[in-house]
N, C-alpha and C positions, 0 to 999 in steps of 0.2 A: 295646183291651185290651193291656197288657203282653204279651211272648213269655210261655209258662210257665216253672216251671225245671224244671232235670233231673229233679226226680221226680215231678213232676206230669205225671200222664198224661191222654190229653182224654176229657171225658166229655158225651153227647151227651143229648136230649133230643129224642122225636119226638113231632111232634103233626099233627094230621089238619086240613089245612085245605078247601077247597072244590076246592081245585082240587089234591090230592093230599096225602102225608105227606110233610112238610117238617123238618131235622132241626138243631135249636139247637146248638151249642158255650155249654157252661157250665160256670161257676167248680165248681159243686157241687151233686148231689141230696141234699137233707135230707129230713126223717121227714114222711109224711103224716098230715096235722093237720085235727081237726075243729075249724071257728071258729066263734065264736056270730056273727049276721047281725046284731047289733044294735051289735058293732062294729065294720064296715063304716062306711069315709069314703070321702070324692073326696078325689084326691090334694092335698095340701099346697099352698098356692098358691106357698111358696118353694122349690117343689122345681125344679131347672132346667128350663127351658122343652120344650130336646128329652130329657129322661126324662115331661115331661107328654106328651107323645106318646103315648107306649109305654107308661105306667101310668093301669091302669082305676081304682085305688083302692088303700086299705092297710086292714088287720087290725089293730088296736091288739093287741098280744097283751100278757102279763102284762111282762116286761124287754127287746121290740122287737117293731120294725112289719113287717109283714108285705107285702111287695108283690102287687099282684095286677097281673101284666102280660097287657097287649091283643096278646095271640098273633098276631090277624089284621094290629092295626095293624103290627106289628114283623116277619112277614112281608113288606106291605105296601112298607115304607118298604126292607126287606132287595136285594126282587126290582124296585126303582124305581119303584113305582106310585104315583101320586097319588093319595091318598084324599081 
């Protein structure tokens, strides 16, 4: 990722893995959304190869898609593990 700029300040994201809480640097927390399961896909097949890593699937939502990232995977690959 880019450096931030001056007024963006870092904003973190924790999540509980198996082997302790482990804590993301992200662009941004947005509003928590109930999605219908019926649109639920697998990711894109054009979608780059190493973001198919790390994305479990997407939300079609009404004007964008919705990622749903594989926390374990993206730890995984974060701290060197071969999965």
């Amino acid at each position: 990722m880019p450096p931030r700029t001056g007024g963006q300040t870092p904003t973190n994201m924790v999540i509980r893995t198996d082997d302790g809480a482990v804590s993301l640097l992200v662009d941004e927390i947005g509003d928590v959304l109930d999605v219908d399961a019926a649109t639920y896909e697998r990711p894109p097949e054009n979608l780059d190869p190493a973001a198919r890593e790390i994305i479990h699937g997407v939300y079609k939502l009404k004007d964008r898609l919705l990622l749903v990232l594989d926390t374990e995977r993206t730890v995984d690959i974060a701290v060197g593990r071969v999965v």
